[in-house]
C-alpha positions as CSV (number, residue, x, y, z in Angstrom):
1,X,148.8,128.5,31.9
2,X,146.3,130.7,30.8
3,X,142.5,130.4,32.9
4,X,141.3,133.3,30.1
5,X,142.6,132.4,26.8
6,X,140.9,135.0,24.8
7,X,143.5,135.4,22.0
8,X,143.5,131.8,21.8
9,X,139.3,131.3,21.3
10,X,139.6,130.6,17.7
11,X,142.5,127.5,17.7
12,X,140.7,125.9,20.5
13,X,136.9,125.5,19.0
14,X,138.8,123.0,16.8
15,X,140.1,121.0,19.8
16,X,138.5,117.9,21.9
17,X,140.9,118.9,24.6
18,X,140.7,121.5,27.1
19,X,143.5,123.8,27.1
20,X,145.6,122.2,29.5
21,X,148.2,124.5,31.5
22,X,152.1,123.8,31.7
23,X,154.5,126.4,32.9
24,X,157.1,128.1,30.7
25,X,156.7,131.6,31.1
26,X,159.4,133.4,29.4
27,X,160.5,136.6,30.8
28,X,162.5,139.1,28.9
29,X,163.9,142.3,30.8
30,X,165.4,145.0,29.1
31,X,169.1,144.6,27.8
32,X,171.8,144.3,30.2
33,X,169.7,143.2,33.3
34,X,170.6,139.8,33.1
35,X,173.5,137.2,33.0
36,X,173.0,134.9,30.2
37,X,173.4,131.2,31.6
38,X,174.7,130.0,28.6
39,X,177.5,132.6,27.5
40,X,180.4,131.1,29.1
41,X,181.9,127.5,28.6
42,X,183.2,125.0,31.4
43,X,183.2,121.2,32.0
44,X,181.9,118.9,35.0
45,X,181.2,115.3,35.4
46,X,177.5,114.3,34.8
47,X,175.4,112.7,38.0
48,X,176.0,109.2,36.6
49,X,179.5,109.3,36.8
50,X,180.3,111.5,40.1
51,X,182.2,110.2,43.3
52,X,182.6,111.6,46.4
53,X,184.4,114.6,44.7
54,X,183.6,116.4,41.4
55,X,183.3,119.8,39.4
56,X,179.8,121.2,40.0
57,X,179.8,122.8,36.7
58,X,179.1,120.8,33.7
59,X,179.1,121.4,30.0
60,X,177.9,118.7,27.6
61,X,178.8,118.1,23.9
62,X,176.6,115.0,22.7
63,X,175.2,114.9,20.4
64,X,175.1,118.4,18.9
65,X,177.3,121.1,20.4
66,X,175.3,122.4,23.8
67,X,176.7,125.7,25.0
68,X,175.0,125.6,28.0
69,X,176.6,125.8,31.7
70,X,174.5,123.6,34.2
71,X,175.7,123.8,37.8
72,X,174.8,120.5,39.2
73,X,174.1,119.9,42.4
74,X,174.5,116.9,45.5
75,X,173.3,114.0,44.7
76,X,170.7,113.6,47.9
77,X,170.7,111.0,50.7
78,X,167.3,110.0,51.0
79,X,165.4,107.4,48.8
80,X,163.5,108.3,45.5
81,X,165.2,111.7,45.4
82,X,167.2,113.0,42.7
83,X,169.3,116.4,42.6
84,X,168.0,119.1,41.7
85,X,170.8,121.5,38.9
86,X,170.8,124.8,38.2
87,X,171.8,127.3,35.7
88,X,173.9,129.1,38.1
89,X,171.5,132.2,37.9
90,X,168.3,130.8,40.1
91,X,166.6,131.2,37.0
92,X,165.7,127.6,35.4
93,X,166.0,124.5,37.8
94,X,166.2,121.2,36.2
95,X,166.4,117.2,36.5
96,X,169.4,114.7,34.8
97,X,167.6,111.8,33.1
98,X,168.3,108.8,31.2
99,X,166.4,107.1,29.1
100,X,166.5,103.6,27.9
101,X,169.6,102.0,27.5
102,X,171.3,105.0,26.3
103,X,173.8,106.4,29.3
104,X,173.7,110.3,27.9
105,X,172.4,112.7,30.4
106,X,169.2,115.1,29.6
107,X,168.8,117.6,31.5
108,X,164.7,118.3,31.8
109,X,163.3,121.7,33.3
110,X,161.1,120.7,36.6
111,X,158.0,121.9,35.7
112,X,155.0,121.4,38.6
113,X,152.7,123.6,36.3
114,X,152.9,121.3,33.7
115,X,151.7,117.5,33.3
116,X,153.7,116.7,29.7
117,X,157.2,115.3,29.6
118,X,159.1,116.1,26.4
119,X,162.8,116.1,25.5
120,X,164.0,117.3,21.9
121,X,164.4,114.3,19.6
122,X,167.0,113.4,16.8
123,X,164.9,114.2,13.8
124,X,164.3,118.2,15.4
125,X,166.4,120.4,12.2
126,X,165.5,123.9,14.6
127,X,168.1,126.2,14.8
128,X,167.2,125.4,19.1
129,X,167.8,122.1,18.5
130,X,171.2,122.2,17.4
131,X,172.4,124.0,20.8
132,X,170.6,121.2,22.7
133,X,171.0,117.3,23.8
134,X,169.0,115.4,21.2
135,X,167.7,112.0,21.7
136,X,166.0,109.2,19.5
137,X,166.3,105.8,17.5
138,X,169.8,105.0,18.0
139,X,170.4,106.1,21.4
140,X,168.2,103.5,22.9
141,X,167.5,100.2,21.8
142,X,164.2,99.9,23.8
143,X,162.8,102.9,22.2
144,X,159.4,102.7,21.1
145,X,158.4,105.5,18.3
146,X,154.4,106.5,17.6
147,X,152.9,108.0,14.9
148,X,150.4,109.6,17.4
149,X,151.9,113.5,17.8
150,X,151.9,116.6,20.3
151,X,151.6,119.9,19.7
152,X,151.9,122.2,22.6
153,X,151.7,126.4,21.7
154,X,153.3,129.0,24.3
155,X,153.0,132.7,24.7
156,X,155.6,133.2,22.8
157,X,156.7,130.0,21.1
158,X,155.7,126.4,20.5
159,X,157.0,122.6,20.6
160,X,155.7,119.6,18.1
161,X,156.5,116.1,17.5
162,X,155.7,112.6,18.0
163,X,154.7,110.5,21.2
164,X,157.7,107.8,22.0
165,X,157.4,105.3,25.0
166,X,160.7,104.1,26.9
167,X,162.0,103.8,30.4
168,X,163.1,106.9,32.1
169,X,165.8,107.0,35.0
170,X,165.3,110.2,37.2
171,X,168.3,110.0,38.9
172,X,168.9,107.2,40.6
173,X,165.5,105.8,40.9
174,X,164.6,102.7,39.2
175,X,163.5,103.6,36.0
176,X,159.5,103.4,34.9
177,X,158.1,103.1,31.2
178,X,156.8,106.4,30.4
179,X,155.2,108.0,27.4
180,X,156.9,111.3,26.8
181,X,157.3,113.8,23.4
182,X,160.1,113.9,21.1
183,X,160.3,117.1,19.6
184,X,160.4,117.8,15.4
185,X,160.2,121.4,15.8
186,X,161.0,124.0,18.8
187,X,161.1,127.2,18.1
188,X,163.5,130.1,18.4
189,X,162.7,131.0,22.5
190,X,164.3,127.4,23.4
191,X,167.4,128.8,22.1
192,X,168.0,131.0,25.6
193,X,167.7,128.2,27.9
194,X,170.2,125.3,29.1
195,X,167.0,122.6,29.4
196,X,166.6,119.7,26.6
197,X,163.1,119.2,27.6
198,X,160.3,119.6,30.5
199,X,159.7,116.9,32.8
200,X,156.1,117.7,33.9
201,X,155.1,117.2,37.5
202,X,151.7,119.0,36.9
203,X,148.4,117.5,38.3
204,X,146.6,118.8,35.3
205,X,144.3,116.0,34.1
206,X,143.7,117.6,30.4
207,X,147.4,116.4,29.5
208,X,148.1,115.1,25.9
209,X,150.8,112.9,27.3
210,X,149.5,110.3,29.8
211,X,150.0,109.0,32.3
212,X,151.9,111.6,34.4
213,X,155.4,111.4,36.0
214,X,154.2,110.5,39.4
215,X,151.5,108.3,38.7
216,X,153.6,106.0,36.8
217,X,156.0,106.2,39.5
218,X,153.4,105.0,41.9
219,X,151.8,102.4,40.2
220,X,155.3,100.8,39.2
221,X,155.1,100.8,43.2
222,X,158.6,103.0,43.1
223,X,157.0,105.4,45.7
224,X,154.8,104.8,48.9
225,X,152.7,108.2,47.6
226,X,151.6,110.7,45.2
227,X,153.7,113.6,46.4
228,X,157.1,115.0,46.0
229,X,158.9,117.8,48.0
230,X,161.2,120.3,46.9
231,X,164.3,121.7,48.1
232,X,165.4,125.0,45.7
233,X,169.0,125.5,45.8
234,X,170.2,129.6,45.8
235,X,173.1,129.9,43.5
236,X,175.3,132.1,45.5
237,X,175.3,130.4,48.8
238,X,177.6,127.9,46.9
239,X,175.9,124.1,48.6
240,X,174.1,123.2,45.7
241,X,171.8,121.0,47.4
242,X,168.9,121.1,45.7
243,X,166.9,117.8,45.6
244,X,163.1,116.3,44.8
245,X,162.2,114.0,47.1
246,X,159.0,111.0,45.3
247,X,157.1,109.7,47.5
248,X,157.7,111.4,51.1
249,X,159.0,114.9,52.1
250,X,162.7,115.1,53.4
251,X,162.3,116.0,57.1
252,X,165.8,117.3,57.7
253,X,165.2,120.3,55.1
254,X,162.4,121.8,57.0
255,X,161.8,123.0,61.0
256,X,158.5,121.7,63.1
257,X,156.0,120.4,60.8
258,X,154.5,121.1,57.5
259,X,151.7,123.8,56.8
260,X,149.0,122.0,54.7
261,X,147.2,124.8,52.5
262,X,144.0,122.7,50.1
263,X,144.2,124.2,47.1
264,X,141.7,126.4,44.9
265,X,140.1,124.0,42.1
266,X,140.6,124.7,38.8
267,X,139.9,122.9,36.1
268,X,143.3,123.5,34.9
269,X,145.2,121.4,37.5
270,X,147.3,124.2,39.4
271,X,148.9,123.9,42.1
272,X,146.8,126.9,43.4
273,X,146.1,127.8,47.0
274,X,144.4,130.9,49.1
275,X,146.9,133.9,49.8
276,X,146.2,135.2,53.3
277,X,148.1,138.3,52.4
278,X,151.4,139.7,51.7
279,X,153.7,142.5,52.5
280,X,157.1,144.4,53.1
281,X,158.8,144.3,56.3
282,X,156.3,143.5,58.7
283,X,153.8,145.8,56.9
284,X,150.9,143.9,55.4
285,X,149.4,145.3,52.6
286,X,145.7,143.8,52.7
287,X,146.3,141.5,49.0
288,X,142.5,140.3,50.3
289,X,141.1,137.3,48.1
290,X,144.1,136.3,46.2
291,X,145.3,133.1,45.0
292,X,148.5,132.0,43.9
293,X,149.8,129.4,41.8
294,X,152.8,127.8,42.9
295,X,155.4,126.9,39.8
296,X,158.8,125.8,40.2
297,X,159.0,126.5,36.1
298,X,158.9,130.4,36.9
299,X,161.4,132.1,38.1
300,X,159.7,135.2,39.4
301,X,156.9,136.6,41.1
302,X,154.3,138.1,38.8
303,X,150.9,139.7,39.6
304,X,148.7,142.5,38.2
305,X,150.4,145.6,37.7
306,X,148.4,147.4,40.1
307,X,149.4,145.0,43.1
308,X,153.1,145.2,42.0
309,X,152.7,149.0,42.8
310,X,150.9,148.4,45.6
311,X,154.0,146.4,46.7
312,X,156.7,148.5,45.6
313,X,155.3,151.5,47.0
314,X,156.3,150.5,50.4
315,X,160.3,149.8,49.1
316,X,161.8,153.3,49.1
317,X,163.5,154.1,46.4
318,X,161.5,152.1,43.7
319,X,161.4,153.1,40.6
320,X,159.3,151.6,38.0
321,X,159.3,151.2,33.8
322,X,156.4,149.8,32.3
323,X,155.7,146.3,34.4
324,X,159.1,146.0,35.7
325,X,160.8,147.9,38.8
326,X,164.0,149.2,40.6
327,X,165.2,149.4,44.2
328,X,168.3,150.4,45.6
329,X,170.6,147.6,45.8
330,X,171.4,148.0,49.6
331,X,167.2,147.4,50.4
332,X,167.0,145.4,53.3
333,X,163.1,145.0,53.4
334,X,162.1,141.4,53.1
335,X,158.9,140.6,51.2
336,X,156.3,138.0,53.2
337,X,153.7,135.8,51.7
338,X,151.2,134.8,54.2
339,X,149.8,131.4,53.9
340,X,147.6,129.3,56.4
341,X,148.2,131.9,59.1
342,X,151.6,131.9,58.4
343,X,154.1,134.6,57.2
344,X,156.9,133.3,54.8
345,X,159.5,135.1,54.6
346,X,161.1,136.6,50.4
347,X,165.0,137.4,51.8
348,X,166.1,140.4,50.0
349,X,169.2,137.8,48.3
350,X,166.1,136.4,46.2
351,X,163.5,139.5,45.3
352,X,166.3,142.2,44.7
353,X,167.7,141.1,41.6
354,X,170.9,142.1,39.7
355,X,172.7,145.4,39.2
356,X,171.7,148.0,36.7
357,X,173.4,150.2,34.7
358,X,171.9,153.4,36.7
359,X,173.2,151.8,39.7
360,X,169.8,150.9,41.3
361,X,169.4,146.7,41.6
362,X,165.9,145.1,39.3
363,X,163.2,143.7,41.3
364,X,162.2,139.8,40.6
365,X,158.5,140.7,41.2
366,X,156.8,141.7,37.9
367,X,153.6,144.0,37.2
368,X,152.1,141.6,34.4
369,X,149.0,139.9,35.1
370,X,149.0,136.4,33.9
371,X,145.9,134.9,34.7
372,X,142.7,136.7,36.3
373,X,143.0,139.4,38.4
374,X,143.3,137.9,41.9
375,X,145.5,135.0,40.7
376,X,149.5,135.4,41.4
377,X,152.0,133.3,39.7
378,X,154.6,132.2,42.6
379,X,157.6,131.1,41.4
380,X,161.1,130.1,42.7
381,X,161.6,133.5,43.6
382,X,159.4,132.8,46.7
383,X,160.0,128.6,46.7
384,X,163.7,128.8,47.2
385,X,162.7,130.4,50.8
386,X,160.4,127.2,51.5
387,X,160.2,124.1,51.1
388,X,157.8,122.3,49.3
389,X,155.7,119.6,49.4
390,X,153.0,119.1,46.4
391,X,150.2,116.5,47.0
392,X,148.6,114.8,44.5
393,X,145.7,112.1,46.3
394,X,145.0,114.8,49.0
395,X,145.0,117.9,46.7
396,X,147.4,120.0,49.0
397,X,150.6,122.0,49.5
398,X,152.8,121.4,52.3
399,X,155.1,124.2,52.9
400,X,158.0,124.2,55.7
401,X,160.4,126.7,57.3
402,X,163.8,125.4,56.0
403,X,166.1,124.0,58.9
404,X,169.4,123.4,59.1
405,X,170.3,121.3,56.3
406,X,169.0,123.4,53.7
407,X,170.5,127.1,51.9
408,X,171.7,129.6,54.0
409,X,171.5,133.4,53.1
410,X,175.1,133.9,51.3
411,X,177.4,136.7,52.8
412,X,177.7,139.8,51.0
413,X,179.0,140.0,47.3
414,X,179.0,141.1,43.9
415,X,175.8,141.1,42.0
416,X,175.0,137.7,40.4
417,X,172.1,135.9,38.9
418,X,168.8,136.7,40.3
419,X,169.5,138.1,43.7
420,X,172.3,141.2,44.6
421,X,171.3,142.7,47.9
422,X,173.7,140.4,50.4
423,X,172.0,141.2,53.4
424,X,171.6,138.4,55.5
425,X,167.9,137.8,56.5
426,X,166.1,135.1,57.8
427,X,165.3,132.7,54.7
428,X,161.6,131.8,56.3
429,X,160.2,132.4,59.0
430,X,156.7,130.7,59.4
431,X,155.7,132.9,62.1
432,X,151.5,133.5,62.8
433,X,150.2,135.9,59.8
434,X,148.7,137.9,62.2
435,X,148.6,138.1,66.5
436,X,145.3,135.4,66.6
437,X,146.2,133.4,63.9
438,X,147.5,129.4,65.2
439,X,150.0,127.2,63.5
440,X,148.2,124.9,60.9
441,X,150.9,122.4,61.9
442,X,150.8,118.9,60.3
443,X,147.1,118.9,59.6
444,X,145.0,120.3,56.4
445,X,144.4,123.9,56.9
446,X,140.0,124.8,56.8
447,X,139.1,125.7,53.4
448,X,136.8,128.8,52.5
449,X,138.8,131.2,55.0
450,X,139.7,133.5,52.5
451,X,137.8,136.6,51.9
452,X,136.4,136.7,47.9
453,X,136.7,140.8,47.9
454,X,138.0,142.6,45.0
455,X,141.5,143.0,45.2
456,X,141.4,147.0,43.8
457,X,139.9,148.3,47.7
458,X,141.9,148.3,50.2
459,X,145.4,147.2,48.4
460,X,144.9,149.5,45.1
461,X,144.0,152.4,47.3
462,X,147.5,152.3,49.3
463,X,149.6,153.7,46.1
464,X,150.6,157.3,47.1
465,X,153.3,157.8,44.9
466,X,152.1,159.8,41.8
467,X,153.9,158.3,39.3
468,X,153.7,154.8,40.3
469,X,149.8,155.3,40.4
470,X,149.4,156.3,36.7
471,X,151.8,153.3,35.7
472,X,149.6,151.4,37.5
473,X,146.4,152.6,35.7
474,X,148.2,152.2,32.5
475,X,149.0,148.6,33.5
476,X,145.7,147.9,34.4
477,X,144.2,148.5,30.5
478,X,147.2,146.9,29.1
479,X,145.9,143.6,31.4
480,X,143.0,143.6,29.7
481,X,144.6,142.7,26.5
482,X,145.3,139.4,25.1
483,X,148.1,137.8,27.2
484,X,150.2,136.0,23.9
485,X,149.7,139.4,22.9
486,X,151.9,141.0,25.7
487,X,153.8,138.4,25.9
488,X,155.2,138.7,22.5
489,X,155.3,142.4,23.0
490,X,157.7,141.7,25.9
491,X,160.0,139.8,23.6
492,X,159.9,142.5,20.4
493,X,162.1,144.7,22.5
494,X,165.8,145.0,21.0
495,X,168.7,143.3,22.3
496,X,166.6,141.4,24.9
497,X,168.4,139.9,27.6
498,X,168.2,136.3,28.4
499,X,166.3,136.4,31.3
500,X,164.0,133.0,32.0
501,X,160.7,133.5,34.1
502,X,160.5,130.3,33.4
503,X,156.4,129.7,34.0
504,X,154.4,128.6,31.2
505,X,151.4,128.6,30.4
506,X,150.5,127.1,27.4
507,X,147.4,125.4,25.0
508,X,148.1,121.7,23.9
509,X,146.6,121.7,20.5
């Protein structure tokens, strides 16, 4: 998802395509700050063969051996919707497909930074592979194999193969041909994540793999219009109820009406739009002339280093190593994204992460600048408090305060996945951004609101404690650097832990 691919310059004066974004951003913290997904082994029932009562955990076997535990979730209610499964950690959400005639189950990271749909193929010998659902001739008659191939380069790894064309069942909507990737050759990183592919729901129009998910949805007239919403389910409330809803918003997951923001263009596709500011508590912190990209394939939040400061300055008790912090685990602060005149509401059960070994809890907001300097990369961190509506014809995001049908913050309890605290907050709360500000309500917000000043004034300048300000200057110059290049500094460290900010950004070559 890189805007400024510096490290990249060289691979791409050979290209015809733009570098197109996608979002897998993977996130390693230091050993021990994670649960690993995939460590332990249990059995469910897939989607296609559920009743009214089954095992919300799953573990599949076919064809190779997958070690991976996928927490399924509700099959939804409304039309053209699909549930939306989890890793039990809040750190990779995910679709079940089908494909063809073939009944087997694949379970596809939902990626809305990325417009390519791949799933690991038959004839893919990677070491990744093998812990993986494969598919390819054989498991569908109707399968049709090209010569044509993709090759899509990450931060810190890479996926190749050949195009394929066959009809795909997302859930229980009636399947659509669609030209996807079957992957020859993924490397090492896939190995830490429960995901046999990406199902792209990008709006990036540089994509290798054409045409995207929802426009062949809507021209095989399976949807009324080019939009899905999204409900994010939070592991430890226990309803896993997450769903995508093609082709119109599910009213009963969100209060009053939606909050149209237009987004920023790109010529990357994101789904970017204008940050009105941000805070702790109800302290804003004047983040003046930011932007931020909303991906549902990253987990976290991360920004430039010296904003994260900026942010955890205003948490007592933060600590902070490099681009990652601590809080203590009983913080009550909410965080607050402001949007449209609106505040949104981070509940402490999402930004305070697990338990350390020092006893403080890891914050899910990262000091790493992944794109330019005023750009934020908003992931599910921040979208399991909202939900989310992503249009394509009218180039917009919807957001709404969740209502009554959707997660609740869970009681207090032991320190799991990506969120310890237990303190029960308000989940969103959509209230004015500031005392003038009016509800955008159900109409598209103005555009060109949004003051362009630098981002190092007012919010930089707030930063009083000492040691947090020189890691910030010291974060700053890293920045600067190529970002494959910190990327892969990120992984070098020893006994990583498998921790997924899922939010890719990637060059299709």
């Amino acid at each position: 998802m890189y805007t400024k691919i510096s490290s990249w310059t060289a691979a791409c004066l050979s290209l015809s395509l733009l570098p197109t974004a996608t979002a897998f951003y993977p996130y390693h913290f230091p050993s021990g700050s994670d649960n690993n997904a995939g460590a332990s082994r249990r059995a469910s029932i897939p989607h296609a063969a559920r009743g009214p009562l089954s095992l919300p955990i799953r573990r599949v076997q076919l064809p190779r051996d997958n070690i991976y535990n996928i927490v399924n979730s509700k099959d939804p209610s409304q039309a053209n919707s699909v549930a939306i499964d989890q890793d039990g950690n809040d750190l990779s959400y995910m679709v079940a497909v089908t494909i063809g005639d073939s009944k087997e189950e694949y379970h596809l990271l939902l990626d809305s930074a990325a417009s390519n749909t791949w799933v690991m193929g038959q004839e893919c010998s990677s070491e990744a592979c093998k812990t993986h659902n494969l598919f390819g001739v054989g498991d569908s008659s109707t399968l049709k194999t090209d010569t044509k191939t993709f090759d899509i380069t990450y931060g810190t790894g890479s996926v190749k193969g050949n195009l394929a064309t066959d009809v795909m069942h997302i859930g229980s909507l009636a399947g659509a041909e669609l030209n996807f990737g079957l992957a020859t050759n993924v490397s090492d990183e896939f190995r830490a994540y429960p995901m046999d592919g990406i199902l792209g729901i990008g709006r990036g129009d540089n994509t290798q793999i054409s045409p995207k998910v929802v426009e062949v949805l809507s021209s095989s007239n399976l949807i009324d219009s080019k939009l899905y919403g999204i409900h994010m389910s939070r592991a430890k409330d226990g309803l896993n109820d997450g769903e995508l809803n093609f082709g119109e918003p599910n009213k009963e997951r969100y209060d009053g009406d939606l909050n149209w923001l237009k987004t920023v263009p790109n010529n990357v596709g994101f789904w970017e739009v204008n940050l009105d500011d941000a805070g702790v508590g109800e302290k804003a912190l004047d983040f003046k002339g930011m932007t931020a990209i909303m991906d549902t394939g990253t987990s976290f939040i991360l920004m430039p280093k010296d904003h994260a400061v900026t942010l955890h300055n205003s948490v007592q008790g933060t600590r902070n190593s490099g681009e990652t912090f601590t809080v203590p685990c009983d913080t009550k602060e909410n965080l607050f994204m402001a949007f449209g005149g609106k505040r949104y509401t981070i509940s402490t059960a999402d930004w305070v992460g697990p338990k350390q070994s020092d006893g403080s809890c890891r914050s899910n907001v990262i000091g790493r600048q992944t794109f330019g300097d005023k750009q934020w990369l908003v992931g599910d961190t921040f979208l399991k408090n909202v939900y989310s509506v992503f249009d394509f014809d009218n180039s917009q995001v919807g957001l709404g305060v969740k209502g009554g049908a959707s997660s609740q913050v869970p009681k207090p309890s032991a320190s799991v996945g990506t969120g310890s605290s237990g303190n029960t907050s308000p989940t969103a709360t959509g209230e004015s951004s500031s005392p003038n500000a009016s509800s955008t309500g159900s109409a598209p917000p103005p555009t060109g609101t949004i003051s362009n000043a630098s981002p190092t004034g007012a919010a930089a300048s707030s930063i009083t404690n000492p040691s947090l300000q020189a890691e910030a200057t010291a974060g700053a110059s890293q920045s600067s650097e190529k970002p494959g290049a910190a990327v892969r500094a990120s992984g070098s460290t020893s006994s990583v832990a498998l921790a997924i900010a899922l939010g890719l950004v990637c060059l299709f070559m």
